[in-house]
C-alpha positions as CSV (number, residue, x, y, z in Angstrom):
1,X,-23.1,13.4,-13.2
2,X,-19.7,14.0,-11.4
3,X,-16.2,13.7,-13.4
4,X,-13.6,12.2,-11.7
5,X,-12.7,8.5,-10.7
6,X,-15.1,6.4,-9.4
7,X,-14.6,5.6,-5.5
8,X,-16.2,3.4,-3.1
9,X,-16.4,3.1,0.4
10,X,-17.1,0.3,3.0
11,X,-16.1,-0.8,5.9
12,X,-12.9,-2.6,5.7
13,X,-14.5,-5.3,7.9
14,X,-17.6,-6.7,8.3
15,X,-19.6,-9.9,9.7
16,X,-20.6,-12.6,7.8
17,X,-24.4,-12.8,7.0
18,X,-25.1,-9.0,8.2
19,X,-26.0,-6.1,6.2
20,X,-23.7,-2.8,5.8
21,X,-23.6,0.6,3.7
22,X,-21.6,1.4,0.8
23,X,-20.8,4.5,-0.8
24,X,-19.8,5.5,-4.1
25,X,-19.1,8.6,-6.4
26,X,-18.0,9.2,-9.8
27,X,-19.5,8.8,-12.9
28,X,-21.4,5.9,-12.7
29,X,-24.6,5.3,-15.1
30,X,-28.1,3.6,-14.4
31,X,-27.6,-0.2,-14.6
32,X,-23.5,-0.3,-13.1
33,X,-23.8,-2.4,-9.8
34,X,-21.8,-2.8,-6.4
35,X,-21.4,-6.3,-5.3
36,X,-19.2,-8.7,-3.5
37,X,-17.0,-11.3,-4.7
38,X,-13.8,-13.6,-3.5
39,X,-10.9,-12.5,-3.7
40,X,-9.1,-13.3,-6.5
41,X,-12.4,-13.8,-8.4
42,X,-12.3,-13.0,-12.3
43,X,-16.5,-12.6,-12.8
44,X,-19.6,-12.4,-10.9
45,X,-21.2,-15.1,-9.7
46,X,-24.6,-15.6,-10.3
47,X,-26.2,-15.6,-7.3
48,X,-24.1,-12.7,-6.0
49,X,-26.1,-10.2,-3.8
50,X,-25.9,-6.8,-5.2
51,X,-27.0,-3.3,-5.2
52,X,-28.1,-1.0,-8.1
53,X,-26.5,2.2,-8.1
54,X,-30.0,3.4,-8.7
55,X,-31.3,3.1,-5.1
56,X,-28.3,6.1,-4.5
57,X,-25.2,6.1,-2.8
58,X,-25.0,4.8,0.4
59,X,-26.6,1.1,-0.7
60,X,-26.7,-1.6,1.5
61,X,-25.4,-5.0,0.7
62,X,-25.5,-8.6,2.8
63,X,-22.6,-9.8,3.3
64,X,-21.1,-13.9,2.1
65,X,-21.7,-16.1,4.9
66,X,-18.5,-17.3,4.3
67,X,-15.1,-15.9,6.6
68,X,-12.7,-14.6,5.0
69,X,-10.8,-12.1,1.8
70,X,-13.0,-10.2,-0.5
71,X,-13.5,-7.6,-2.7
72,X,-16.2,-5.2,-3.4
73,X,-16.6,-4.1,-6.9
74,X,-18.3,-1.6,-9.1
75,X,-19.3,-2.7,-12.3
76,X,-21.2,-1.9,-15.7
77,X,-24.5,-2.4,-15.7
78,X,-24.7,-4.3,-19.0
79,X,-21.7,-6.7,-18.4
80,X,-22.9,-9.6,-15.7
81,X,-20.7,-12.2,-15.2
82,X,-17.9,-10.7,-17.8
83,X,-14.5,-10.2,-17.1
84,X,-12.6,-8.0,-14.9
85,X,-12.1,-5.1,-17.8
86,X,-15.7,-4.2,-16.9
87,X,-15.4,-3.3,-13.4
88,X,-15.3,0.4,-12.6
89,X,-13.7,0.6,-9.1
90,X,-12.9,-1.8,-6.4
91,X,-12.2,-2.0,-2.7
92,X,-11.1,-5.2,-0.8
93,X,-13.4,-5.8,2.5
94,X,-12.6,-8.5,4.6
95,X,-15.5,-10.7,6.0
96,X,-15.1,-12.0,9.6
């Protein structure tokens, strides 16, 4: 497993609806998640789309249908829906 801060990497704008890679590295453990969520969110929704970090760096996530501010987020595995200290690294992505 690498050392090191975790990173992830998107495109910093994508279209609503479609599908797109993202890329991670660090020290991230079966179970931890990439998924997207609103801007200014403080938990995971439930019906969020995600990716397990177990399918291997680049996943591929489906974007909100809805326009506008978000952020991508990499997050322990064992901590759905908790609060913010639980996500690992972060990257705003703007849906258009």
């Amino acid at each position: 497993m690498p050392d090191g801060p975790i990173t992830l990497d998107a495109s910093p704008q994508v279209k609503r609806g479609a599908e797109f890679s993202v890329a991670w590295t660090g020290p991230v453990v079966l179970g931890d998640y990439v998924t997207t969520v609103a801007k200014g969110a403080t938990k995971v929704g439930a019906d969020a789309a995600y990716v397990n970090i177990s399918v291997g760096s680049p996943g591929k996530l489906v974007t909100p249908t809805t326009v506008g501010d978000y952020e991508l987020w990499l997050v322990k595995g064992d901590t759905f829906g908790e609060p913010p200290e639980f996500i690992k690294a972060r990257r705003p992505i703007t849906v258009q």
